[in-house]
C-alpha positions in Angstrom: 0.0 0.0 0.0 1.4 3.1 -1.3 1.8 6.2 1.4 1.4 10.0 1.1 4.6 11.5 0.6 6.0 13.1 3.5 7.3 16.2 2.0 3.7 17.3 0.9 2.3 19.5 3.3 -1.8 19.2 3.4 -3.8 21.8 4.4 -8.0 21.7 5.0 -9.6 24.1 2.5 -13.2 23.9 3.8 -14.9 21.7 5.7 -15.1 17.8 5.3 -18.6 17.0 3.4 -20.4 13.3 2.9 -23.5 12.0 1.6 -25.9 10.7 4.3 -26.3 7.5 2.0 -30.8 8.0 2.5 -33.7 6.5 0.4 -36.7 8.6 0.5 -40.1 7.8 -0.4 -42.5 10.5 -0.6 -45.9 9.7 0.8 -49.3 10.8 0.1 -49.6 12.9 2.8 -47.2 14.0 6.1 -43.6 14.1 5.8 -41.4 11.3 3.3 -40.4 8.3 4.8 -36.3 7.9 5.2 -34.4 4.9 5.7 -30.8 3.9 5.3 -29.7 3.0 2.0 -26.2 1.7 2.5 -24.3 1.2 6.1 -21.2 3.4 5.0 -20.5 6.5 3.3 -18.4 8.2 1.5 -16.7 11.2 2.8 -15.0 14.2 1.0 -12.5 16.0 2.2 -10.9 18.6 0.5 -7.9 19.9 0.2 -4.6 22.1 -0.3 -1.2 20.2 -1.2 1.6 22.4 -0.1 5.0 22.1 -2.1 8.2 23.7 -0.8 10.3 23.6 -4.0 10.0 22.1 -6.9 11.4 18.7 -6.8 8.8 18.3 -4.1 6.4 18.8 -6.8 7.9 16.8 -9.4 8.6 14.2 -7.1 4.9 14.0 -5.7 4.0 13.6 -9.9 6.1 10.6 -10.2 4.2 9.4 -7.2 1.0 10.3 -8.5 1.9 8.7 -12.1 3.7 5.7 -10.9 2.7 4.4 -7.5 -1.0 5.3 -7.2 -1.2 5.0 -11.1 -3.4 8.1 -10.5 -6.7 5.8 -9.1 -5.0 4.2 -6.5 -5.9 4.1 -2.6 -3.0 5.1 -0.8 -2.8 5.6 3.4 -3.1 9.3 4.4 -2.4 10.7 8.5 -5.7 12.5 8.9 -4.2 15.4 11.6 -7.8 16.4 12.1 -8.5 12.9 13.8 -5.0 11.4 14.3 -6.2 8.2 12.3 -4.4 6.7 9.1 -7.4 6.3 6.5 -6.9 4.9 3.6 -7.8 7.4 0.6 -7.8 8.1 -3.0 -8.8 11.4 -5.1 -12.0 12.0 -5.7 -12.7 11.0 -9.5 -8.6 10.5 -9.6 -8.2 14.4 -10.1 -5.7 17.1 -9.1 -6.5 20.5 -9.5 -4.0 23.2 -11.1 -0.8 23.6 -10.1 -0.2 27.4 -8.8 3.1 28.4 -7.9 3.8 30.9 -4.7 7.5 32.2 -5.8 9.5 32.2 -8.8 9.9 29.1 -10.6 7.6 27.2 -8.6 10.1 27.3 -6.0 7.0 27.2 -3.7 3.6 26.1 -5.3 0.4 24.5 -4.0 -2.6 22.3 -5.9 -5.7 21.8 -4.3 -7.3 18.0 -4.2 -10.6 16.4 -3.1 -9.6 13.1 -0.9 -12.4 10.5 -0.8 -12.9 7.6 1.7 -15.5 4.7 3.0 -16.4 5.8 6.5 
């Protein structure tokens, strides 16, 4: 199982989101009847991946390319909970990469991380 890179630094860019995972059946009169359509759910988290110079970033592509083969699940320290989950990107997309100094000495992408919860 692959790991997130230590050299990444991961920032939350708005708060975590899931879907509740309900069926609802909508009834004749009074409110619609709910009930649980799947015992887990996927959660979203998103956000910020913070590079300090750029073979940090070209080394987090080869990663990205090569040992998560850009679908993979890969094991990711949730700081927020102090849990290892294991996660992949949502949809196995990275957003743009946006340099922060001159020759993307610094630069930053955001990310949407999915996992079964």
């Amino acid at each position: 199982m692959a790991s997130f890179p230590s050299y990444v630094t991961v920032h939350y860019s708005r708060p975590e989101s899931f879907d509740p995972a309900i069926v609802q059946s909508e009834v004749e009169r009074g409110l619609a009847k709910l009930r649980v359509g799947s015992s887990r759910v996927v959660k979203q988290v998103a956000v910020t991946l913070l590079f300090s110079s750029a073979e940090d970033t070209e080394a987090f592509e080869d990663w990205y390319f090569t040992a998560i083969k850009r679908i993979g699940f890969f094991d990711w320290h949730d700081s927020r909970t102090n849990v290892v989950r294991r996660v992949r990107f949502q949809g196995g997309a990275l957003g743009e990469l946006t340099p922060m100094a001159q020759g993307f000495a610094v630069a930053q992408r955001t990310a949407t991380l999915e996992y079964l919860r």
